[in-house]
SERO-4910 file (N, C-alpha, C, O; in steps of 0.05 Angstrom, whole numbers):
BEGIN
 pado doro    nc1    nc2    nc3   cac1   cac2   cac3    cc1    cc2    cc3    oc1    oc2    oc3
  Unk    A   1716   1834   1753   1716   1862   1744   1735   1866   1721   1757   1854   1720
  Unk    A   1727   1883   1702   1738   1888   1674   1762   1909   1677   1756   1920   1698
  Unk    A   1783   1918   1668   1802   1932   1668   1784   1958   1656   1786   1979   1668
  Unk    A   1768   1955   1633   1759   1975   1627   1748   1995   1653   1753   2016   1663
  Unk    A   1736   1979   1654   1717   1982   1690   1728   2014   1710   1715   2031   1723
  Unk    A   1760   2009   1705   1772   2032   1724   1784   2054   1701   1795   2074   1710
  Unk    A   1783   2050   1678   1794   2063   1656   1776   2084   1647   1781   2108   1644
  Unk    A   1751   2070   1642   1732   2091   1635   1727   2122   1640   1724   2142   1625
  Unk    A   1727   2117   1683   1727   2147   1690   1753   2163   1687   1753   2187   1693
  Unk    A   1770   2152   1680   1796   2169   1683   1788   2184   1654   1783   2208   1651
  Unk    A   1788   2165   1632   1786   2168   1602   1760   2200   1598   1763   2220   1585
  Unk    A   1738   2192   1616   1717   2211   1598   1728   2239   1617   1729   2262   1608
  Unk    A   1735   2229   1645   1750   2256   1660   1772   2276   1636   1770   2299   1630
  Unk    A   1788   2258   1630   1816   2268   1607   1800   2281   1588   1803   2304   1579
  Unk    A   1776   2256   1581   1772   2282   1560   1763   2305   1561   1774   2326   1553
  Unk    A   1739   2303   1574   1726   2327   1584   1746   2356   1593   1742   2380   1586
  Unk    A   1768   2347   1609   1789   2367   1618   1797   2378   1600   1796   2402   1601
  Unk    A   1807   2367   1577   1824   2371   1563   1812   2387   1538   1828   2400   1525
  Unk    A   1780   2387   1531   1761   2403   1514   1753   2431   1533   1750   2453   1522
  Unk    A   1751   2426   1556   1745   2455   1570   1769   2463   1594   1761   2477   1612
  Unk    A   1792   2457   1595   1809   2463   1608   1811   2492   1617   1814   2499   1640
  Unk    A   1810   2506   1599   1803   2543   1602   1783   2542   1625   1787   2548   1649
  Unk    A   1762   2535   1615   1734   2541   1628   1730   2532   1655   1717   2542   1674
  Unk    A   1745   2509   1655   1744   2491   1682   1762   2507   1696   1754   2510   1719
  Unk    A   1784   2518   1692   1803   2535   1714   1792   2561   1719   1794   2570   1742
  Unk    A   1782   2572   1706   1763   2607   1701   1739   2591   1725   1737   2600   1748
  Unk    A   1725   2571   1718   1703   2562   1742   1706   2555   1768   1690   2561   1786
  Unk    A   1729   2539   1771   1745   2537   1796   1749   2557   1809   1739   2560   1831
  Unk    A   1765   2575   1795   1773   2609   1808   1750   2620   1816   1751   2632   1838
  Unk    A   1725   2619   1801   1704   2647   1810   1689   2635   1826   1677   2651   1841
  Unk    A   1683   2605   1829   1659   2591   1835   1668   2573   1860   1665   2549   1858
  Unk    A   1677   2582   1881   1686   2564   1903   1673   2540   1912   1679   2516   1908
  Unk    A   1651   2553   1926   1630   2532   1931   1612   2513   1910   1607   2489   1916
  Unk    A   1601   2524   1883   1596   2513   1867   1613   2490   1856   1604   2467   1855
  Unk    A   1636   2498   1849   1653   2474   1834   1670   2451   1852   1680   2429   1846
  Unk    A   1670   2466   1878   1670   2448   1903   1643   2420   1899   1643   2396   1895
  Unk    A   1621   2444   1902   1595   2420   1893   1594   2400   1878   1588   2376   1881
  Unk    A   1601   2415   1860   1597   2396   1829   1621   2367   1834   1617   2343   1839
  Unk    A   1643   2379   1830   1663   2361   1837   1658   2333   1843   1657   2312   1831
  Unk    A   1655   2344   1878   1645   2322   1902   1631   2306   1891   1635   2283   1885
  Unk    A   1607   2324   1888   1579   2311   1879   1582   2295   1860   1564   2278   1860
  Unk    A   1600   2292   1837   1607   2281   1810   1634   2249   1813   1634   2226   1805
  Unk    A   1651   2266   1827   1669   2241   1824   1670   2224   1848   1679   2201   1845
  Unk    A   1664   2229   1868   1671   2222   1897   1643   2190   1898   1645   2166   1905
  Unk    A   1617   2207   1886   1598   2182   1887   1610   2155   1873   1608   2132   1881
  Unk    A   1625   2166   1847   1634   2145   1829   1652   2130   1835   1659   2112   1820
  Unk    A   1665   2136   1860   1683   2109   1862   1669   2096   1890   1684   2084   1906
  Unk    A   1639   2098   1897   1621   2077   1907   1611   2058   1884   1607   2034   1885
  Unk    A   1607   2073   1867   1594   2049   1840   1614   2040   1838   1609   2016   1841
  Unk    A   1639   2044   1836   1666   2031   1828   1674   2004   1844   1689   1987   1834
  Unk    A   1663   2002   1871   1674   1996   1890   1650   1971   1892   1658   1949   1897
  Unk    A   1620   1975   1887   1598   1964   1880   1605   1934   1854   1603   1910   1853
  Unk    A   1616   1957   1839   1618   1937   1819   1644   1917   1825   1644   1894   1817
  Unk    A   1655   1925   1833   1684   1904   1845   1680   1886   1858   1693   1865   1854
  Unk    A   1657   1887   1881   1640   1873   1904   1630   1847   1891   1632   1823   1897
  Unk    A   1620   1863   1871   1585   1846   1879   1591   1836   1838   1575   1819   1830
  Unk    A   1617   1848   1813   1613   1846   1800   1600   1845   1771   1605   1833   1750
  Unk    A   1575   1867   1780   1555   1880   1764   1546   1906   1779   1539   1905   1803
  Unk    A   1548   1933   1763   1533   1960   1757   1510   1962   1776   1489   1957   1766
  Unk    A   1510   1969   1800   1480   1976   1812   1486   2000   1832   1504   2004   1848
  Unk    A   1463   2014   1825   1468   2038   1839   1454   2039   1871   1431   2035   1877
  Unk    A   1482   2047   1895   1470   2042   1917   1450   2051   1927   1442   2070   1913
  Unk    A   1432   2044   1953   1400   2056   1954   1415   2082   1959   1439   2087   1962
  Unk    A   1392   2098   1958   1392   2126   1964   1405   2148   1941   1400   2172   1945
  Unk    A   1421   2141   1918   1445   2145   1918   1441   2181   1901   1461   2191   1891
  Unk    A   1423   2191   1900   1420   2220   1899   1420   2234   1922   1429   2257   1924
  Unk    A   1412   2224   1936   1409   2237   1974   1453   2231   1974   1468   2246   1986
  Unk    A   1461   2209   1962   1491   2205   1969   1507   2228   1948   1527   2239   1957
  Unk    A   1498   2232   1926   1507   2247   1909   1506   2286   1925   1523   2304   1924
  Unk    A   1484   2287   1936   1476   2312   1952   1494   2319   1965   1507   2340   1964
  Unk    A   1498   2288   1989   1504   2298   2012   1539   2294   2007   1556   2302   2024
  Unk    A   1547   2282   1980   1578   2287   1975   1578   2317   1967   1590   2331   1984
  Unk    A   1571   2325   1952   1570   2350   1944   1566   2376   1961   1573   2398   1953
  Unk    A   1555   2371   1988   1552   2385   2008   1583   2389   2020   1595   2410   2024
  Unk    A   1590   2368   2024   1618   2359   2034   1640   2370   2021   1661   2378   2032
  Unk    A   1636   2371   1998   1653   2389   1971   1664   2415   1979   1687   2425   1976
  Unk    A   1636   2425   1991   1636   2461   1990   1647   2453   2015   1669   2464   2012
  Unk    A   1648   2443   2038   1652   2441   2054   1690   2433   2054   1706   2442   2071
  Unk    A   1694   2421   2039   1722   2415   2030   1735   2430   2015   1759   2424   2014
  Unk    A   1729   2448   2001   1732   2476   1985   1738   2498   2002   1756   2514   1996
  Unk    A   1722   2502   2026   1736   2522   2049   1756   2525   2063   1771   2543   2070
  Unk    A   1749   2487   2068   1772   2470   2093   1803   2480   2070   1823   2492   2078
  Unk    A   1801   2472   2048   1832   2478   2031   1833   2507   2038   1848   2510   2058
  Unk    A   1827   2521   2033   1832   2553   2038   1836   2551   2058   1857   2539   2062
  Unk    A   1823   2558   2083   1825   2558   2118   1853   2548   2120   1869   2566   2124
  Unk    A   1863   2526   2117   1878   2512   2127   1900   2524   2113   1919   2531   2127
  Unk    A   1902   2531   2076   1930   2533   2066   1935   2566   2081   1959   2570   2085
  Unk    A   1920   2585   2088   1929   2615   2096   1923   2611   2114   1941   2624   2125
  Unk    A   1907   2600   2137   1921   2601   2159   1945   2577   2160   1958   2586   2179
  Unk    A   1957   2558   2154   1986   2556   2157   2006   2570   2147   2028   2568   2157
  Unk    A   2001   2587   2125   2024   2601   2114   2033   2622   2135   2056   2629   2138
  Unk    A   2009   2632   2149   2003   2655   2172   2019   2642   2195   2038   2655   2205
  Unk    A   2013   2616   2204   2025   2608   2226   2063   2600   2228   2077   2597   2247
  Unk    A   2072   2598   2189   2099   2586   2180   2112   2619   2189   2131   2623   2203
  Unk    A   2093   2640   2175   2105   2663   2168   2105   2672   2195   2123   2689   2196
  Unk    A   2094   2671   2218   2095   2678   2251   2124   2674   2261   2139   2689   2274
  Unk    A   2131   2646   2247   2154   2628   2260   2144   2595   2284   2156   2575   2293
  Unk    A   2119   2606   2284   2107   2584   2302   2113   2549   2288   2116   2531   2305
  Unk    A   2114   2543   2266   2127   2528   2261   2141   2526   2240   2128   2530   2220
  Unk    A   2167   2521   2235   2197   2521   2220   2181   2503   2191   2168   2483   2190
  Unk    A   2192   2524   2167   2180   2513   2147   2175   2533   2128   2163   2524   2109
  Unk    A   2180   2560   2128   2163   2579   2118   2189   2584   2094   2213   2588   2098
  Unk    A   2177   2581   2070   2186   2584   2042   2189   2552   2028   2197   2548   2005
  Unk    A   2185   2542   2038   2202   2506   2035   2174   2503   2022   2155   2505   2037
  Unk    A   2168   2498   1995   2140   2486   1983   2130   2455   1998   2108   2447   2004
  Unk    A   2155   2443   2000   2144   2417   2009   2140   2409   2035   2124   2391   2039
  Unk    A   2158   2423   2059   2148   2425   2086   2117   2439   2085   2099   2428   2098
  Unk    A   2111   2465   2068   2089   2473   2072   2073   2458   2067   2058   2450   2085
  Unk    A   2070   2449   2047   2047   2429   2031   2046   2408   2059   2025   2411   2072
  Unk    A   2062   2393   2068   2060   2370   2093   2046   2387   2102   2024   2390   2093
  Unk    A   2056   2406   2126   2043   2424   2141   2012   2431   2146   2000   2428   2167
  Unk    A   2001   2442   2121   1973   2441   2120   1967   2419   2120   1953   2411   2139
  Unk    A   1974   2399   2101   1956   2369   2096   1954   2363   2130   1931   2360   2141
  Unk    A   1977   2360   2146   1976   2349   2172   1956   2370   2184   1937   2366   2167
  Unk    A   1950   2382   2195   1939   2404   2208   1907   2401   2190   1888   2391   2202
  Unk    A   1906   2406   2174   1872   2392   2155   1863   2362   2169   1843   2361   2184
  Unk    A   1874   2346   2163   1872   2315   2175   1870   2313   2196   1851   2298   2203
  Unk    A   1889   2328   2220   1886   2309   2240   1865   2333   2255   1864   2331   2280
  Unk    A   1850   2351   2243   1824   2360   2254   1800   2352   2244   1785   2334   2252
  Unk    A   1798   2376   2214   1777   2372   2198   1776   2344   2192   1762   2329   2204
  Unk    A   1791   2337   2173   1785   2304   2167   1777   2284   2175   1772   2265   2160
  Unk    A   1774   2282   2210   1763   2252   2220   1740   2269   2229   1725   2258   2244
  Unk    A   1731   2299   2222   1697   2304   2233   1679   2300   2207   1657   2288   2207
  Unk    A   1696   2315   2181   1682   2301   2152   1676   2278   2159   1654   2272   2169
  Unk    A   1708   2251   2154   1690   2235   2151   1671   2220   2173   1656   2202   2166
  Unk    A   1674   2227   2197   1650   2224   2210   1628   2217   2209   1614   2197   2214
  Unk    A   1625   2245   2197   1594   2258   2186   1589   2254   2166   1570   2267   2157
  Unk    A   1605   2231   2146   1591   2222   2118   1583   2193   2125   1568   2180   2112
  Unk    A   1602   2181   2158   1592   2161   2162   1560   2159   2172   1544   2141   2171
  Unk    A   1560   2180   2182   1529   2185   2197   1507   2183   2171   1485   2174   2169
  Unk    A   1527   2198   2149   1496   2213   2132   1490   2181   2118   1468   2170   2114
  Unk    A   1515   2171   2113   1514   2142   2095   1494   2127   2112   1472   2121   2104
  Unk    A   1506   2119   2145   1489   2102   2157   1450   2115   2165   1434   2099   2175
  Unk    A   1446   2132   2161   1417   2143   2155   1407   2138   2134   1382   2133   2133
  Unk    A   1426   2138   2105   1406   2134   2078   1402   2105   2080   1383   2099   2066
  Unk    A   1413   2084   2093   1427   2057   2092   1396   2050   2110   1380   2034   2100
  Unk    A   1390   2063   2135   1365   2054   2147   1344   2058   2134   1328   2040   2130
  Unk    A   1342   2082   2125   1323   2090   2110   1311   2071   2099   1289   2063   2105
  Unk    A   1328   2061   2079   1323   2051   2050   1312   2018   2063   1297   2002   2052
  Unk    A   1327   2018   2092   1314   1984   2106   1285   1988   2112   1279   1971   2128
  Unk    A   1267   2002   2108   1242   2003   2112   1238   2012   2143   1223   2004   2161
  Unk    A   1254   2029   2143   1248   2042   2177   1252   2075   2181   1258   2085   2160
  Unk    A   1252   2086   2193   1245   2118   2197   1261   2126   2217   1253   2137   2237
  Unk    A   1291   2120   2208   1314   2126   2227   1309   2155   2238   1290   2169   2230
  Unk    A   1325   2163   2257   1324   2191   2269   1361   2187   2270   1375   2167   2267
  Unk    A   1368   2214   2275   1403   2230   2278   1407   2204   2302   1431   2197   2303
  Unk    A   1394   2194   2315   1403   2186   2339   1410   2149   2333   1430   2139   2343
  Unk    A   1393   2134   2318   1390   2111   2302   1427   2114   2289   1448   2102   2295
  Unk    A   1420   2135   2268   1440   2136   2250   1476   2133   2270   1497   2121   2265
  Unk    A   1467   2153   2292   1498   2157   2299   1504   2123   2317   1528   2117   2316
  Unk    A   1491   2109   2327   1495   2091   2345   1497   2070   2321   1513   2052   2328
  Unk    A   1490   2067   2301   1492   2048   2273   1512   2049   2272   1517   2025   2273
  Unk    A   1539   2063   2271   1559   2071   2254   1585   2056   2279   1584   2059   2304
  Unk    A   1599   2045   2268   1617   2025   2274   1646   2045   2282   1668   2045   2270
  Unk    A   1640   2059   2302   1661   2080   2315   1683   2063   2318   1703   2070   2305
  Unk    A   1684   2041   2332   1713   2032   2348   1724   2026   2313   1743   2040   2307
  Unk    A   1716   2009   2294   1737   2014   2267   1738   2025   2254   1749   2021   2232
  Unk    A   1720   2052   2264   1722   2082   2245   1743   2090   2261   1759   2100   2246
  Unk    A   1752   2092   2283   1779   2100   2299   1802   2085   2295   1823   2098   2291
  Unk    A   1803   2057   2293   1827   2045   2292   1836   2043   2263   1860   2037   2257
  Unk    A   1821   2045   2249   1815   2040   2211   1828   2063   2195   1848   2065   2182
  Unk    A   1803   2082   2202   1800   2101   2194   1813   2132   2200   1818   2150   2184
  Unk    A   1817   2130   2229   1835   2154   2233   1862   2146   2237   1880   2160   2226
  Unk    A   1869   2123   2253   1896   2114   2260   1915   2103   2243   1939   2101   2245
  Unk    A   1898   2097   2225   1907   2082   2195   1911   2104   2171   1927   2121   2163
  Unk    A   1886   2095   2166   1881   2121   2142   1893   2144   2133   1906   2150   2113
  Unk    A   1883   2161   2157   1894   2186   2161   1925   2189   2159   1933   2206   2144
  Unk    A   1943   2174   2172   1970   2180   2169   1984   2169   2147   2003   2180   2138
  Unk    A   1976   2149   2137   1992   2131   2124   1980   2137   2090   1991   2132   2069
  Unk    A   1956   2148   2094   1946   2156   2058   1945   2181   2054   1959   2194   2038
  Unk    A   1920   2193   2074   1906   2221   2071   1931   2238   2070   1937   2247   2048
  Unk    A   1949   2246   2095   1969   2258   2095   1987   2259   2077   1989   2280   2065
  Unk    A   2002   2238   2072   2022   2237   2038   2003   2246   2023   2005   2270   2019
  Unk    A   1982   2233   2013   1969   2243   1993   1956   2270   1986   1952   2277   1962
  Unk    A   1950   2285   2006   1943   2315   2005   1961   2333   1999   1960   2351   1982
  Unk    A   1986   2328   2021   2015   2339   2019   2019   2338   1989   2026   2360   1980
  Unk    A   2018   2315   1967   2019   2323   1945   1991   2342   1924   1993   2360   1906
  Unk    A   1971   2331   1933   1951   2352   1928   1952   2386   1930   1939   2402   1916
  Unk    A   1972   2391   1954   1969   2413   1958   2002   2422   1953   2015   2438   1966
  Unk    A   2008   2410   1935   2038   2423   1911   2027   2428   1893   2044   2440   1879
  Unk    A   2006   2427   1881   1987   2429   1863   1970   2453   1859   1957   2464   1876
  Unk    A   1971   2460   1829   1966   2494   1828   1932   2491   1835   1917   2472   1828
  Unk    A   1925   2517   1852   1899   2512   1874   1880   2507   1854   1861   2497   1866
  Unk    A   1874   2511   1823   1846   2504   1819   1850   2478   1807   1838   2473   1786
  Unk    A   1866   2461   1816   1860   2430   1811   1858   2412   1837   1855   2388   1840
  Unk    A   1862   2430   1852   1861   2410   1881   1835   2391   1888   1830   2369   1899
  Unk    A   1826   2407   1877   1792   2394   1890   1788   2372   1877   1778   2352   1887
  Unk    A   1798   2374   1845   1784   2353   1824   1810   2330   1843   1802   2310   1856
  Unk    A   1825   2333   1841   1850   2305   1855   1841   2302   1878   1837   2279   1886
  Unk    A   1835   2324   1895   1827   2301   1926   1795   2286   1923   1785   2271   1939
  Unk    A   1779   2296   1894   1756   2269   1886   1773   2250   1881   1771   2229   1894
  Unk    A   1789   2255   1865   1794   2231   1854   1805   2207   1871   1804   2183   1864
  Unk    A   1819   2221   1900   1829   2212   1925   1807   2188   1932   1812   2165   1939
  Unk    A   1789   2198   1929   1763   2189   1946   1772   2161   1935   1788   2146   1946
  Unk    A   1757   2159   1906   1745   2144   1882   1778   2116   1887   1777   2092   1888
  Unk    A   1804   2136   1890   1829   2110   1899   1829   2094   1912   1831   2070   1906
  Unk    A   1823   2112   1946   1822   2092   1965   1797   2073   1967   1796   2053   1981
  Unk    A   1777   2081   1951   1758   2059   1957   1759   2026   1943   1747   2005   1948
  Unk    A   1782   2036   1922   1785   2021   1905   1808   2004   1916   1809   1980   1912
  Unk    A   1828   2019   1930   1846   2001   1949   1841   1977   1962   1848   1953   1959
  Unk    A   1820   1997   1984   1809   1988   2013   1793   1957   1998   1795   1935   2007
  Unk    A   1777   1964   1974   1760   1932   1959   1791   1915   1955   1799   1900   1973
  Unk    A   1803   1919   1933   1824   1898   1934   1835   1889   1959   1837   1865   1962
  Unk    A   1845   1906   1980   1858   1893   2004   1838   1877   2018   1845   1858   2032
  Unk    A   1815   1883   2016   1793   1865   2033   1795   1839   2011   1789   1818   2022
  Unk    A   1801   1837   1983   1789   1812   1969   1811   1790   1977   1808   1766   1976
  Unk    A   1835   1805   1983   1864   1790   1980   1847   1759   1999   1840   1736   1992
  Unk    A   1846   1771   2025   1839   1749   2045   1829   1727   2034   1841   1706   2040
  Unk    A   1809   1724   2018   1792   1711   2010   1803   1701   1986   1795   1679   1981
  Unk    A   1818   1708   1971   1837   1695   1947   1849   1671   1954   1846   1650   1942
  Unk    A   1866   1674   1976   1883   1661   1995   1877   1636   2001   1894   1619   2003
  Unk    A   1847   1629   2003   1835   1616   2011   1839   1593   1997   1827   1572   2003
***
């Protein structure tokens, strides 16, 4: 894999930001669910190609991968609410007194991120593992049903991996700084979250095999 390879999306992202910066914060503000959509739907798929090309060393787009672009983008709007819900009702719960923290930017920011994660976040990604392992049968020449898809999906290291791991040691730090962050850029950084860890999770899997 080329250095260019991980430079590219940052580069046409910068630019793009940086020619409509106005427009993109005015769209954020009015357009919750929309630019939630777009977002998701835009950067979150791209660090599967990213992650594709690291693999396997050449550009191929995974099966399904408009049904994947959809169903990120679904997730978007869905992650666009979860930020709101979560930052006013914790400010509501700091400002109660129910838990010690209220004015402190950086206790609050922890606060939500923890309270987002250790609910919403392992049912998202759940349910992107479901939607992934359905397009994944699909595309094998068979006519999965909700019931195929959920028994496919590799629960015991989506629990020990993914929530026990994951969740505390990335998602959490990492949101906690997402959400120090003035609110109409949150969304575009927790894509970009996505597009990191997948890029992580490939290198830490290649190390093994380097070793060799």
């Amino acid at each position: 894999m080329k250095k260019f390879d991980l430079l590219w999306p940052l580069a046409v992202a910068a630019i793009v930001f940086g020619i409509t910066r106005q427009a993109f914060v005015e769209f954020a503000g009015n357009h919750l669910y929309l630019s939630g959509f777009i977002k998701f739907g835009l950067l979150a798929p791209m660090g599967e190609l990213l992650v594709i090309r690291m693999t396997r060393g050449d550009w191929k787009l995974p099966s399904g991968f408009i049904f994947r672009v959809i169903i990120w983008g679904v997730l978007g709007m869905g992650i666009a609410l979860a930020f709101k819900l979560f930052e006013y009702g914790t400010l509501a719960v700091l400002e109660k007194g129910f838990v010690y923290g209220q004015g402190n930017k950086i206790i609050t920011a922890l606060c939500i991120s923890t309270f987002m994660n250790l609910s919403f976040g392992p049912i998202m990604m759940g349910t992107h593992k479901i939607t992934d392992k359905f397009i994944d049968l699909k595309y094998e020449a068979k006519k999965p049903s909700l019931k195929d898809a959920v028994k496919g999906v590799d629960w015991s290291g989506f629990i020990n991996f993914v929530v026990f791991k994951t969740v505390p040691f990335f998602w959490i730090p990492a949101h906690t700084i997402v959400f120090l962050l003035p609110g109409e850029y949150r969304l575009v950084v927790a894509a970009l979250l996505s597009i990191a860890l997948g890029i992580l999770l490939t290198l830490a899997n290649k190390k093994p095999k380097t070793a060799k």
